[in-house]
C-alpha positions in Angstrom: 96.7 139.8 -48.2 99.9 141.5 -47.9 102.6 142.4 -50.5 104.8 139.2 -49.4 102.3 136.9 -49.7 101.4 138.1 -53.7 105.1 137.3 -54.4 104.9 133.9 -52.9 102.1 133.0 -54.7 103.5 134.4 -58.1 107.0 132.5 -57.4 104.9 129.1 -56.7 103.2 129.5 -59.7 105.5 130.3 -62.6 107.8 127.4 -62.2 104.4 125.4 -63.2 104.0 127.2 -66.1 107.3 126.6 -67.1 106.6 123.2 -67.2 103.1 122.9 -68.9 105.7 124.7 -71.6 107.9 122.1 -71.6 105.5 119.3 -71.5 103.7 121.3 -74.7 106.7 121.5 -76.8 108.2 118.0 -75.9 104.3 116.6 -77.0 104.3 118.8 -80.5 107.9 117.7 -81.0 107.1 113.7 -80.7 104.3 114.6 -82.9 106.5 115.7 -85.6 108.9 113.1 -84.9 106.0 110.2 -85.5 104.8 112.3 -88.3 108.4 112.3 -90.0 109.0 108.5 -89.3 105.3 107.8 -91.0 106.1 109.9 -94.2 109.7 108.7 -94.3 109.4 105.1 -93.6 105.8 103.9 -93.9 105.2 106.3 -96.1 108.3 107.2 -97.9 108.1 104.4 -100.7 104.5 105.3 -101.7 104.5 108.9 -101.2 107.7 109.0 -103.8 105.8 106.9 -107.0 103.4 110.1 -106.3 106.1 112.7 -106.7 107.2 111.1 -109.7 104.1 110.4 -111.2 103.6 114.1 -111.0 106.6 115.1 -112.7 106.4 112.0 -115.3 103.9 110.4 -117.6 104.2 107.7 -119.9 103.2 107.6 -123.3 102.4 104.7 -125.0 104.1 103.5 -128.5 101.8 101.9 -131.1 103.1 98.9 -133.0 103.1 98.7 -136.3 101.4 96.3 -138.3 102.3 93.5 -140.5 102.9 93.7 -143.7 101.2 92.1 -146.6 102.9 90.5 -149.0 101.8 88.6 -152.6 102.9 85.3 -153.2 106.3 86.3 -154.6 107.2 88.6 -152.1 106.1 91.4 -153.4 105.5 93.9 -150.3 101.6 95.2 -150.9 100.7 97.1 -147.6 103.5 98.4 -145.0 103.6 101.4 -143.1 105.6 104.4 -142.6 106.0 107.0 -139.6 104.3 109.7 -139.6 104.2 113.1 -137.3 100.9 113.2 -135.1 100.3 115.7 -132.6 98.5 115.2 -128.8 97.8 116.7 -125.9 98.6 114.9 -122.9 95.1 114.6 -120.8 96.1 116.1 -117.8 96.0 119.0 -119.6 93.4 118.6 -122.2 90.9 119.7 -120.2 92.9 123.1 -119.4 93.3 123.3 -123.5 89.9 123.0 -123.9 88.9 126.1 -121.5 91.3 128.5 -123.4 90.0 129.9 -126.2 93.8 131.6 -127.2 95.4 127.7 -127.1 92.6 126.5 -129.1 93.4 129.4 -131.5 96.5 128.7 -131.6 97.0 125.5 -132.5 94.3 125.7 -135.1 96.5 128.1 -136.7 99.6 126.0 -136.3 98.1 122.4 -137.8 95.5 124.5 -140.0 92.8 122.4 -139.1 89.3 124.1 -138.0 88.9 125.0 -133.7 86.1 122.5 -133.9 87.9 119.6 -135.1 90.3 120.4 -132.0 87.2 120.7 -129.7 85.7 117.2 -130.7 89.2 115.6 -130.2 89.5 117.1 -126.7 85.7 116.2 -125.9 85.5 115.4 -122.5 83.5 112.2 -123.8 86.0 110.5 -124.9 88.1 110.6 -121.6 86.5 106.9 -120.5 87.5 105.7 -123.5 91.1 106.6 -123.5 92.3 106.5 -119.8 95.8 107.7 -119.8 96.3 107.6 -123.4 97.2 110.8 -125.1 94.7 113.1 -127.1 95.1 112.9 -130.7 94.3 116.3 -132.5 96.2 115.7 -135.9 97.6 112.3 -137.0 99.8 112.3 -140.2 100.7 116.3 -139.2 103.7 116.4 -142.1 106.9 118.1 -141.3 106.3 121.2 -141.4 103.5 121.2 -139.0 105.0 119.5 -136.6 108.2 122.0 -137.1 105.6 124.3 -135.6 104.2 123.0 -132.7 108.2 122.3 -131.8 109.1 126.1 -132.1 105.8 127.1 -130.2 105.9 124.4 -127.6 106.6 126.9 -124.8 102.9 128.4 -125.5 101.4 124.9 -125.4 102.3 123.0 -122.1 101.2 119.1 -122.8 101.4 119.3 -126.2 103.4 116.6 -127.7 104.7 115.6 -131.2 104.5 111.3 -131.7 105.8 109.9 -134.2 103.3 106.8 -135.0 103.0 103.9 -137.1 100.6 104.7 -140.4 99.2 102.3 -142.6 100.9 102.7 -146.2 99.1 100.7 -148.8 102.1 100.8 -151.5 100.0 101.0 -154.7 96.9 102.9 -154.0 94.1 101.1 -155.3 95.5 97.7 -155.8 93.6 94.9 -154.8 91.5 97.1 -152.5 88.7 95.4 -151.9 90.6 91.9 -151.3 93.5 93.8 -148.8 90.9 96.0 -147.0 91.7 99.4 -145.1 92.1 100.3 -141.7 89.9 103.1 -139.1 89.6 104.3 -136.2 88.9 101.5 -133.1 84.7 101.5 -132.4 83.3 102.2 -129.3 81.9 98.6 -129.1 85.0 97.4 -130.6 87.4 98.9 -128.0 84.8 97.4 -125.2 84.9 93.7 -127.0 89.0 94.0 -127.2 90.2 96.0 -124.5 91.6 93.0 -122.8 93.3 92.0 -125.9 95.8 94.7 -125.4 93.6 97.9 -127.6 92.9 101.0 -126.5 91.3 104.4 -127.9 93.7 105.4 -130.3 94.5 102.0 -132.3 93.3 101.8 -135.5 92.0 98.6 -136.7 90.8 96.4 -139.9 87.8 97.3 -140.9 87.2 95.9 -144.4 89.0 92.7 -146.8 92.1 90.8 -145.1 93.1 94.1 -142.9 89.7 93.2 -140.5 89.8 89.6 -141.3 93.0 88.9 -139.9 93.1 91.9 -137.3 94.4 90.0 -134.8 97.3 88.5 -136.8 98.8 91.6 -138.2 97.7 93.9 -134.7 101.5 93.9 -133.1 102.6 94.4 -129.3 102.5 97.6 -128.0 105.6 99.8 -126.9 105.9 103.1 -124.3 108.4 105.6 -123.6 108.6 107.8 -120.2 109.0 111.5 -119.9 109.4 114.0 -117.5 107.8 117.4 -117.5 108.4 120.1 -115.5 105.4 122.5 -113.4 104.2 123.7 -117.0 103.6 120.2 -117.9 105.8 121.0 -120.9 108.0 117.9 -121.8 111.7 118.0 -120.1 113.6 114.3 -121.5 113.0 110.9 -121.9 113.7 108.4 -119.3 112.9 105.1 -120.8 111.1 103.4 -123.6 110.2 100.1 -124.5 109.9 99.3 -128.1 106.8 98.0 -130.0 107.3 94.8 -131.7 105.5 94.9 -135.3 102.3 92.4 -135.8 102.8 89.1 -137.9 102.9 89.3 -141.6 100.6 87.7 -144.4 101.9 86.2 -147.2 99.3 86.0 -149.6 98.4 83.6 -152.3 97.9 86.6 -155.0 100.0 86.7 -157.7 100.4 90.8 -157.9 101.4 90.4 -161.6 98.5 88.6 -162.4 96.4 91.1 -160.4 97.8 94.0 -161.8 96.7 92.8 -165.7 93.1 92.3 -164.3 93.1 95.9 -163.1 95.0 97.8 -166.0 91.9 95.5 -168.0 89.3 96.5 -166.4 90.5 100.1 -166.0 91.0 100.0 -169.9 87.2 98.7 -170.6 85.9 101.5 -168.5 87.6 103.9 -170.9 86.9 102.1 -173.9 82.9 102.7 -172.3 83.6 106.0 -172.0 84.7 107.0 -175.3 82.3 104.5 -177.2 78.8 105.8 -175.3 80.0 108.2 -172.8 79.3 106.0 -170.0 81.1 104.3 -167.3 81.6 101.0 -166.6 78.4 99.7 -164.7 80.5 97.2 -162.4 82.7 94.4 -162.9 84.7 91.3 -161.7 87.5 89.2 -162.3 88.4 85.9 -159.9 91.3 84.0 -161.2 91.9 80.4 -158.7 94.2 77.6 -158.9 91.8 74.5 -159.6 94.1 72.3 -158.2 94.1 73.2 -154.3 92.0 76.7 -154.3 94.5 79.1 -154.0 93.0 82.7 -155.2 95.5 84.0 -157.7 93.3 87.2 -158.4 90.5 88.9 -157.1 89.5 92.3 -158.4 86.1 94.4 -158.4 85.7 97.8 -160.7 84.9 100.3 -159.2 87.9 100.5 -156.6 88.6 102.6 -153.8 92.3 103.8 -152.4 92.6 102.5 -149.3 95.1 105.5 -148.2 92.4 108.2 -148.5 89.5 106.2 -147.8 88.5 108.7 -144.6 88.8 111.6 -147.0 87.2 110.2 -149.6 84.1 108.6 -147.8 81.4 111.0 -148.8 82.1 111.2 -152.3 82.6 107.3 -152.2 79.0 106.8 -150.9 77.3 109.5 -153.3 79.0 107.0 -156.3 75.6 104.7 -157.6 78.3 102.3 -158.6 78.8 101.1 -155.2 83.0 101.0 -155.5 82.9 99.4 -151.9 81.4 96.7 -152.6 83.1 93.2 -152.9 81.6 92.0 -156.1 83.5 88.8 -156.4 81.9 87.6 -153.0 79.2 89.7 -152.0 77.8 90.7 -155.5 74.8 88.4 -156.7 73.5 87.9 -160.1 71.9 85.5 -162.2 74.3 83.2 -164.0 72.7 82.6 -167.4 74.3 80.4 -169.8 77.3 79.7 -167.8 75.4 77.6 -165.8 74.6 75.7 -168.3 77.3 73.4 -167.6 75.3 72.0 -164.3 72.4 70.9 -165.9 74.7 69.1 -168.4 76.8 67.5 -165.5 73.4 66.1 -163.6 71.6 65.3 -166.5 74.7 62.8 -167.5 75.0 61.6 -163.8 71.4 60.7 -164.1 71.7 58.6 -167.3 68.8 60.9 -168.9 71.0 61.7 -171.8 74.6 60.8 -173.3 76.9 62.3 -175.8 74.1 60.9 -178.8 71.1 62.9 -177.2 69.4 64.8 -180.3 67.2 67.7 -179.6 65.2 69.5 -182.0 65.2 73.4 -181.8 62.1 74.1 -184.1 61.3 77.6 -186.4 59.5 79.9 -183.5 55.7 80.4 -184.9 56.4 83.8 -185.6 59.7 83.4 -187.7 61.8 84.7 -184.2 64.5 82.1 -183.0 63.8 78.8 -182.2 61.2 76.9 -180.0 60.7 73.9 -178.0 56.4 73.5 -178.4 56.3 71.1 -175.1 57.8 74.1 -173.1 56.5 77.0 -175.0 59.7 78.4 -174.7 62.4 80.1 -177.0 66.1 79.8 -178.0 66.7 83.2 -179.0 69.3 82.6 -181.0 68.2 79.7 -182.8 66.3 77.9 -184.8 69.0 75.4 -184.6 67.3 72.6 -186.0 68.0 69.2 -184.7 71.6 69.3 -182.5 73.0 66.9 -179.9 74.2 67.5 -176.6 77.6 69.1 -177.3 76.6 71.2 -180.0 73.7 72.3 -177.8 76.3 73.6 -175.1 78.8 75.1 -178.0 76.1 77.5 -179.3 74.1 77.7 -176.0 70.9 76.3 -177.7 68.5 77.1 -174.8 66.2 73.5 -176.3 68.2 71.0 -174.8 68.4 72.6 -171.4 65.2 73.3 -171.2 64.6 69.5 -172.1 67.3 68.2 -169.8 66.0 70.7 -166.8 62.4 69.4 -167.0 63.7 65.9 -166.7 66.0 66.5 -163.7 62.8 68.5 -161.9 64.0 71.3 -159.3 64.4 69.2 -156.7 67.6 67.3 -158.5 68.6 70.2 -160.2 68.9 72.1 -156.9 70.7 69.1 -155.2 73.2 69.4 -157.8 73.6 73.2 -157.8 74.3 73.0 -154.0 76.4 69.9 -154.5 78.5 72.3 -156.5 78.9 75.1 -153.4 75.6 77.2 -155.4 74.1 78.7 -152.2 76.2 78.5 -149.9 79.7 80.5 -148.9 82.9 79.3 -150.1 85.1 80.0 -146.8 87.1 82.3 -148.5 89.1 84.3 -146.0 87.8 87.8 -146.2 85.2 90.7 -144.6 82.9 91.2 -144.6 81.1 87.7 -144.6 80.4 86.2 -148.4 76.9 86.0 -149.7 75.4 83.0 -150.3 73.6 83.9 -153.6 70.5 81.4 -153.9 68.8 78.4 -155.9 65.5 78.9 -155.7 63.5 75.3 -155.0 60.0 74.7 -153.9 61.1 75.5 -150.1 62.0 78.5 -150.9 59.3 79.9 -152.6 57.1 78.4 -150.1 58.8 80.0 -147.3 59.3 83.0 -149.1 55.8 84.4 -150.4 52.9 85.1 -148.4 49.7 84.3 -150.7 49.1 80.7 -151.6 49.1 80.9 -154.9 52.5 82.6 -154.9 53.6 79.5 -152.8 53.2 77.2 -155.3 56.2 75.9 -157.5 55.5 75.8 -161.3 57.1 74.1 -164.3 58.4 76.9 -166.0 60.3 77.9 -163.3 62.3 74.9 -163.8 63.2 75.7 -167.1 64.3 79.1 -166.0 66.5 77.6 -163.7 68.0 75.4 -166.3 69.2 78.0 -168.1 70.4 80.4 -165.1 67.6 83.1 -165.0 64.9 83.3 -162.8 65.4 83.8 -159.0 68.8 82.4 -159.2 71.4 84.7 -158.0 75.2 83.4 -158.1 78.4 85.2 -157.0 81.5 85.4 -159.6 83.4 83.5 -157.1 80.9 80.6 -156.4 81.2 80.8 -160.4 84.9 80.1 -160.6 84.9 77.7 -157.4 82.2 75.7 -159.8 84.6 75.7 -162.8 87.4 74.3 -160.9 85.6 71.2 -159.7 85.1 70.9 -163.4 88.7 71.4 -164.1 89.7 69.0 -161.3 87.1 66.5 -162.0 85.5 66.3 -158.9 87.5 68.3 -155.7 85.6 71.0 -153.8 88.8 73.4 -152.6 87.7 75.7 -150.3 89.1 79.2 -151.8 92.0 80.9 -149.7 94.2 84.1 -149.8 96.8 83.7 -147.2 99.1 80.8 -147.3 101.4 81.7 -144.5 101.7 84.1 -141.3 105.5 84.6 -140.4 106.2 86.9 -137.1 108.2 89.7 -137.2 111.6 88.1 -137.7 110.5 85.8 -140.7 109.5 82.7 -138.9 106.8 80.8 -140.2 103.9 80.7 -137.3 101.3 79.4 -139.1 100.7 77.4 -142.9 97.3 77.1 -144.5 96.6 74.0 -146.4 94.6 73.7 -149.3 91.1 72.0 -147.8 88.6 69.7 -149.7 85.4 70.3 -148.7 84.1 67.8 -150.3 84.2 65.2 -153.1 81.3 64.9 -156.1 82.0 61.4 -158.0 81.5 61.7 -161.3 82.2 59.2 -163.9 85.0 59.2 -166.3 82.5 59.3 -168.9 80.0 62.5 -167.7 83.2 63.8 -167.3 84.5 63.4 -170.7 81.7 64.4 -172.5 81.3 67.3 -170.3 84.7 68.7 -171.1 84.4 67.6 -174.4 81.6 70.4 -174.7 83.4 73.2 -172.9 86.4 73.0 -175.2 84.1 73.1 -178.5 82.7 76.4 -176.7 85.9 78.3 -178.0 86.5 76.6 -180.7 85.5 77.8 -184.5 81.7 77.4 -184.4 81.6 78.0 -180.5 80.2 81.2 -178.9 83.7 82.4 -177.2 85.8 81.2 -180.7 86.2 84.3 -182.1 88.0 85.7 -178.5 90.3 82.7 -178.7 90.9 82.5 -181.8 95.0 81.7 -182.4 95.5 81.2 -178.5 98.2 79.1 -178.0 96.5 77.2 -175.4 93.7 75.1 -175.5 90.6 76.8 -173.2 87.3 75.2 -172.0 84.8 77.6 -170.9 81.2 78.8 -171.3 80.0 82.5 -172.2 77.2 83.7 -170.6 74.4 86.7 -170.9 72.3 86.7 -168.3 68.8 88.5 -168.6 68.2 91.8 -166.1 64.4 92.9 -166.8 64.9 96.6 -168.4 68.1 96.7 -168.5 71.6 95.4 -170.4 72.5 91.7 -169.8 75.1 90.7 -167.9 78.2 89.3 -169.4 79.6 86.6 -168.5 83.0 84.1 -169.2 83.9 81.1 -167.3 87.0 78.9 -168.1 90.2 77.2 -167.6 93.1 76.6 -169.3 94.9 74.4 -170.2 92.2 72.4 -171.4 94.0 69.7 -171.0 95.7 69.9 -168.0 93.7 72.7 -166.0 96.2 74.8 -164.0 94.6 78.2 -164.0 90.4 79.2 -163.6 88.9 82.4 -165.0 85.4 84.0 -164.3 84.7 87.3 -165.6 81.7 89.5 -165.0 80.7 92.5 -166.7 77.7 94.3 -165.5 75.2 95.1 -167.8 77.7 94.4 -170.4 75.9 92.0 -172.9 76.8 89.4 -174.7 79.2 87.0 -172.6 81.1 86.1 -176.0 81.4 89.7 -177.2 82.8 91.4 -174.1 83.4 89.2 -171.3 85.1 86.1 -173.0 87.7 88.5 -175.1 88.4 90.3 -171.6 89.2 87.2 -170.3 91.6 86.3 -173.7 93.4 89.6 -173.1 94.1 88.7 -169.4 95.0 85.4 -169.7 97.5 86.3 -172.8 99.5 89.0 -171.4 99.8 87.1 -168.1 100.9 84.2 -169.9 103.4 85.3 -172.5 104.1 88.9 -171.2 105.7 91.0 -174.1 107.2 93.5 -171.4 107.4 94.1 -167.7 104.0 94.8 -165.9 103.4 98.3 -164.1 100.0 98.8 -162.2 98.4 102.0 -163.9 96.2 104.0 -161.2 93.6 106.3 -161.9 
């Protein structure tokens, strides 16, 4: 091949490889063109929410919760805002790998680097989605001063300001109002889709749990931008909470307050007396005419605002402060149950007004003695006595008499007739105890050997005069009083008697119920009351605690037997006697005699609540 021909065959060539070229860049080109219009236009609107989802996250705004108020208006438990300081989670996982931020902080909030590991655990990332890590809540000013002025060393760290429950006097009526806590891992899964996530903290004890879903409000969020460092920038929108319903609550917080400065003072009267403390004690005050709880209070107490610092040394406390005495505390009711036996024994036309007993010398020159039971009045002999004296000096005879007529199976028909084992209804948590009247059923289902099955005679007896098996709560004891005082109406107890939203508006009004009605004659009814008044009246076991009250009071003292141990003290009562308008039942644990301690208890708190001599101010420990 000769020169000529090479540079005919390079010119015919080089004009095709001009325009593979073009083809080439004219393909790549389209591409981009195709690719732009995709990531514009299909694209665009979806591929912006991502841009600004990186530089923005939204934080979500706890509502407050309603507030609790007493009857008058009196506000018991609001809330306040407090500083609480999180890490947003797209970087608590980054916070939790450096040791120098962990550090850090734990020198800023002076809390322990552990504490700040276990709040950034990786664990609780299911549980709180998007939601922001809470490493301090309640930080204080000063704290939260710091983590301001160090923010540029801690990228996602953010300062909240967040609703906390304020319970306005401490240990008020804490067992009856409750306390809040962290949401539970079984609670969050249960509520979830009521609007809850990881952070809330919900009722957990008393009203607070009971009507968690009343006072729980709507929640809010605000939207922020951060920049690369995921530190915050500005806001760029927020929608306010709106605060949970309030309770309006039939408690009368002056009347509560004198059961509590009374009870606070008998401990202290224990304590400089024996050296002791005050086993345990209750106090239920109801309106007998539609149920209303007026007062509810339990000694030992907790406060509510440092319950999650105080746990430990709560629980190590053997007189179980937590516990709900007035509804969940069960003990025999001794004499003040005397009263029932009376009422059924009347009903039953086995005795009347004119009924003599005879309470005979005891063998062996101790109290008195009934020779068909074989059983005692310890404080007797009495000699012969009829039925009203017999309930004014608590003469055990004619109960014993009256208890072996009626047999268990009546008797126990009328102690359940009167709301004896079963729950009242009353509106609080946790859930009431029963208490229990032991019958044959009972012991049958309840023992295993046969001989253990079987119901005996005395038992009755022991019944009859509240010992034995029996166990009774303080309020089943005033709920039983007040269908005395009313002459027949079961109210079902209640403590809220309205739920207004957050502008005032009344959403929902509780009734008084009646669970039932007993019929009782006029005249079981007058000789029964009769008999209570006499009770505190000269020559009555609770006369000298009233002596010179200006009203007349029907009641019944009470010291119920605990095997090696103190008696319970008991006083049940209303007042007036005439026209009942308020119930009392006091309990004092291991206390004694019910006309000693428990019936001059209840003078004191029914006198200053009455005729007040100056204004009432809640002492706390």
């Amino acid at each position: 091949m000769g020169m000529r021909d090479f540079e005919l065959q390079e010119l015919t060539i080089e004009p095709k490889r001009g325009k593979a070229l073009i083809i080439f860049f004219a393909v790549v080109f389209l591409l981009l063109v195709v690719k732009l219009w995709s990531l514009q236009i299909i694209q665009g609107e979806q591929l912006s929410e991502v841009a600004l989802n990186q530089r923005t996250r939204v934080v979500p705004l706890l509502a407050p919760r309603g507030i609790i108020y007493d009857r008058n208006g009196i506000p018991l438990v609001s809330n306040r805002l407090a500083f609480t300081v999180s890490i947003l989670p797209d970087v608590a996982a980054q916070v939790r790998k450096s040791p120098e931020e962990v550090k850090l902080l734990s020198e800023l909030l002076e809390i322990s680097e552990e504490k700040i590991l276990a709040a950034l655990s990786p664990s609780r990332k299911d549980r709180l989605g998007y939601e922001p890590f809470r490493i301090l809540e309640d930080a204080g000013a000063d704290k939260a001063l710091r983590i301001y002025e160090q923010g540029w060393r801690l990228p996602g760290v953010i300062v909240e300001k967040v609703p906390v429950r304020h319970y306005v006097y401490d240990n008020f009526a804490s067992h009856m109002l409750g306390h809040v806590g962290m949401i539970s891992i079984d609670e969050l899964r249960n509520w979830s889709e009521l609007g809850y996530g990881a952070n809330h903290k919900v009722g957990k004890y008393g009203l607070e749990r009971y009507y968690e879903f009343e006072l729980k409000g709507q929640d809010g969020a605000f939207e922020i931008e951060i920049d690369a460092k995921q530190m915050p920038v500005k806001e760029l929108s927020r929608k306010n909470p709106t605060r949970g319903n309030d309770l309006i609550l039939t408690m009368d917080y002056s009347l509560q307050s004198i059961v509590e400065n009374k009870l606070r003072e008998k401990d202290l009267q224990i304590q400089k007396e024996t050296g002791e403390r005050l086993a345990g004690a209750s106090v239920v005050v109801l309106d007998p005419r539609n149920g209303q709880v007026l007062a509810l209070a339990n000694y030992p107490d907790f406060n509510p605002n440092t319950y999650n610092q105080d746990f430990l040394e709560i629980g190590k406390d053997k007189r179980s402060p937590l516990l709900n005495r007035a509804i969940r505390g069960t003990y025999p009711a001794g004499s003040a149950f005397k009263p029932l036996v009376m009422v059924g024994a009347l009903n039953e036309g086995l005795v009347n007004e004119k009924t003599i007993f005879y309470d005979a010398p005891y063998p062996y020159g101790y109290g008195g003695w009934d020779p068909e039971s074989k059983k005692r009045c310890v404080y007797g002999p009495h000699g012969h006595i009829d039925l009203l004296r017999g309930l004014q000096v608590s003469c055990n005879i004619p109960f014993y008499v009256m208890g072996r007529e009626l047999g268990i199976d009546r008797l126990s028909e009328y102690a359940r007739l009167f709301g004896f084992g079963e729950k009242t209804g009353i509106d609080l948590y946790p859930e009431e105890a029963s208490g229990l009247i032991p019958d044959r059923d009972w012991k049958r289902d309840s023992f295993k050997k046969g001989e253990d099955k079987i119901w005996y005679p005395v038992e009755t007896l022991d019944v009859a005069i509240g010992q034995g098996a029996m166990k009774v709560t303080p309020l089943q004891m005033a709920v039983f009083f007040s269908i005395l005082a009313n002459e027949g109406d079961v109210y079902q107890p209640y403590l809220v008697k309205e739920i207004r939203d957050s502008s005032g508006e009344v959403v929902c009004q509780f009734e008084p119920q009646i669970k039932r009605t007993i019929k009782l004659s006029p005249k079981t009814i007058s000789i029964l009351k009769e008999a209570l008044e006499k009770v505190t009246i000269p020559g009555g076991t609770a006369a000298r605690a009233f002596a010179d009250f200006p009203l007349k009071v029907a009641g019944k003292t009470g010291s119920a037997e605990v095997p090696g141990k103190e008696s319970h003290a008991w006083f049940v009562g209303y007042l007036p006697a005439d026209k009942p308008e308020l119930v009392i039942a006091v309990l004092v644990e291991h206390g004694g005699a019910g006309g000693a301690v428990s019936a001059p208890l209840a003078r004191e708190i029914l006198e200053e609540y009455l005729f007040p001599s100056e204004e009432i101010e809640l002492k706390n420990e």
